[in-house]
ZAMARGU-4260 file (C-alpha; in steps of 0.2 Angstrom, whole numbers, plus 5000, padded with zeros to 4 digits):
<rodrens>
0) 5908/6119/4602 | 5904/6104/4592 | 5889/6092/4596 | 5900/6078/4598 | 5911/6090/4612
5) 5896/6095/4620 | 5890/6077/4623 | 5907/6067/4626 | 5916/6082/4632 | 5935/6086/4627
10) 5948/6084/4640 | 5956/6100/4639 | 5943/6116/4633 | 5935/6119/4649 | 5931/6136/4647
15) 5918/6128/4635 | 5912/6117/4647 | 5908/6133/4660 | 5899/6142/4647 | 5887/6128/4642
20) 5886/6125/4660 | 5875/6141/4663 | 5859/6130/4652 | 5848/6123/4664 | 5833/6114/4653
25) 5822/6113/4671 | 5827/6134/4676 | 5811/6146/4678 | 5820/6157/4669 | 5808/6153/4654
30) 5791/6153/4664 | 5779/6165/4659 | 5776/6180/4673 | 5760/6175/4676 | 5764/6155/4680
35) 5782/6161/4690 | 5771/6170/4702 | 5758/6158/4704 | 5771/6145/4711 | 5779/6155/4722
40) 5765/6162/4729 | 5758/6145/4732 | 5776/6140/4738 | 5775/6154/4750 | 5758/6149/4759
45) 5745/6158/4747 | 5728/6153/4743 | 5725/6159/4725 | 5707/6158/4717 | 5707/6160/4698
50) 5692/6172/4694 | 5687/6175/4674 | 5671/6186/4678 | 5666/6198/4693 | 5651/6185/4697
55) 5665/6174/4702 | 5675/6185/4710 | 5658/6188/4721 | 5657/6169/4722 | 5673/6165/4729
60) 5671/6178/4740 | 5657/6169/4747 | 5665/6152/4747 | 5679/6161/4759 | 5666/6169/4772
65) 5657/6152/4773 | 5673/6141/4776 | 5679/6152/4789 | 5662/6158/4795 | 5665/6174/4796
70) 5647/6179/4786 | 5640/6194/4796 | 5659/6199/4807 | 5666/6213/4806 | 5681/6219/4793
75) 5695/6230/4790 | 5694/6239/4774 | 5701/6256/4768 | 5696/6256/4747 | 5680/6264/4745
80) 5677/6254/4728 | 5675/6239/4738 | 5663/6243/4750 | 5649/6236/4739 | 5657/6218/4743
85) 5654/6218/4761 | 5640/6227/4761 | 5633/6213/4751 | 5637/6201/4765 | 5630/6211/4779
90) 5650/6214/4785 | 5653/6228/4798 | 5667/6238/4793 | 5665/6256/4800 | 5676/6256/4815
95) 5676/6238/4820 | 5683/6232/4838 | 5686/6213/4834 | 5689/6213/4812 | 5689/6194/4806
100) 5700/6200/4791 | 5706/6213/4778 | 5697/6215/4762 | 5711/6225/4751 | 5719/6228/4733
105) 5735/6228/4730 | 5748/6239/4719 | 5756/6224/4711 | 5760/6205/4710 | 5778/6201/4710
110) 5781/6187/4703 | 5799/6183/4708 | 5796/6180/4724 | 5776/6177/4726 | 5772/6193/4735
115) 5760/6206/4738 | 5765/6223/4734 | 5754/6236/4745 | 5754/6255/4750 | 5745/6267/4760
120) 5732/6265/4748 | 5725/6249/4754 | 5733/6249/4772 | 5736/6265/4777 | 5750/6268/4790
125) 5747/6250/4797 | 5763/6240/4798 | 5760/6221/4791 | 5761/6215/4812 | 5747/6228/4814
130) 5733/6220/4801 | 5723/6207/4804 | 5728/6189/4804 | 5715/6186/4787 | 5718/6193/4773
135) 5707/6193/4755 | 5716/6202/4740 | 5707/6208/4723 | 5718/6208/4710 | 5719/6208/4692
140) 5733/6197/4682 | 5738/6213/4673 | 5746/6220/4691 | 5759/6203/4688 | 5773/6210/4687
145) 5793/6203/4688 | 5802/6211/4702 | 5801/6224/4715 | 5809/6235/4707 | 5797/6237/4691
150) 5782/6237/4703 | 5793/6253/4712 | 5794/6259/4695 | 5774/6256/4692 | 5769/6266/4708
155) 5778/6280/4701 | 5772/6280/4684 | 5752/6278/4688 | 5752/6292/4704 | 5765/6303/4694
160) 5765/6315/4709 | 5755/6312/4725 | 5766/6296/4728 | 5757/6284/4742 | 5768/6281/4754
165) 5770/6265/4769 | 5774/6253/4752 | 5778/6236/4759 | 5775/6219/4753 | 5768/6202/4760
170) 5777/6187/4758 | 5774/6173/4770 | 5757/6167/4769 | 5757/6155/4784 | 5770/6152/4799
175) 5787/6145/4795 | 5790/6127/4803 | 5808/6132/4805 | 5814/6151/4808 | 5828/6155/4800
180) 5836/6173/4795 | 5825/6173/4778 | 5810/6174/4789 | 5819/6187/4803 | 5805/6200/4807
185) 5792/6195/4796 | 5773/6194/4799 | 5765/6177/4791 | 5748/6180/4784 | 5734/6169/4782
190) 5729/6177/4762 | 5717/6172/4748 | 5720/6182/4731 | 5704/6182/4721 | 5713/6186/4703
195) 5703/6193/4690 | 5707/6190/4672 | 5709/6206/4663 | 5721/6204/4649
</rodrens>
């Protein structure tokens, strides 16, 4: 189609006009992973915290407990790899009664939708209704990935054969002012996502 088509149009080649009618200049289409994911997590409710080093992952962490007040409460936390974290804080996570909040990884980022992607790995059997209210997630920006599908297709590629199992993801990160059938049976989470820069 000529330039001069495109902008004045031509009253008779509308086939044309459909196809140039798919370009949207302002579409995420074009936004990096990395950046898609970021706004919909924040669309969805998230608190995201932008780590380049382990001390600020460490630092954050701390900034969390003291806005919330939850230094020396107890906690829910399954990965023996960070332990060390709330062990540093004098949090109580061997079988506690009354946990203030899940400390966690995560299997992937999707960034399509804003979501956590989790497995037995980080939460076990639990459903998301049976997890605490609070949620902190370590994460690295090289678990961002597009869709559900590829991060179904990473599961199976780094466990090759013991698969986890109870995969499910997060998506609402605080409570919908109006339900509608989108939101039907899920479980709003109050999250923070301490992301690591790795790549």
């Amino acid at each position: 189609m000529s330039l001069f088509k495109k902008f004045f149009g031509s009253g008779n080649d509308s086939s044309d006009e459909e196809k140039d009618s798919d370009y949207n200049p302002f579409s995420l289409d074009n936004t990096p992973i990395d950046e898609l994911f970021t706004l919909n997590f924040k669309k969805n409710g998230g608190k995201f915290l932008y780590c380049e080093n382990i001390g600020e992952v460490k630092t954050h962490f701390e900034d969390i407990l003291e806005e919330n007040d939850w230094f020396e409460s107890e906690a829910v936390c399954y990965e023996p790899k960070l332990f060390n974290l709330l062990e540093e804080n004098k949090l109580n996570y061997t079988k506690p009664e009354n946990p203030k909040f899940l400390l966690a990884s995560c299997e992937n980022l999707i960034a399509d939708e804003g979501s956590i992607l989790f497995s037995s790995n980080q939460i076990k059997q639990n459903k998301p209704l049976e997890l605490p209210a609070n949620i902190i997630i370590m994460a690295t920006t090289s678990q961002i990935i597009a869709n559900k599908s590829d991060g179904l297709r990473e599961i199976k590629k780094r466990y090759e054969t013991n698969y986890p199992t109870n995969i499910t993801t997060i998506k609402y990160f605080e409570k919908a002012k109006e339900e509608d059938f989108l939101h039907y049976g899920s479980v709003a989470k109050n999250l923070y996502l301490l992301l690591l820069e790795d790549l």
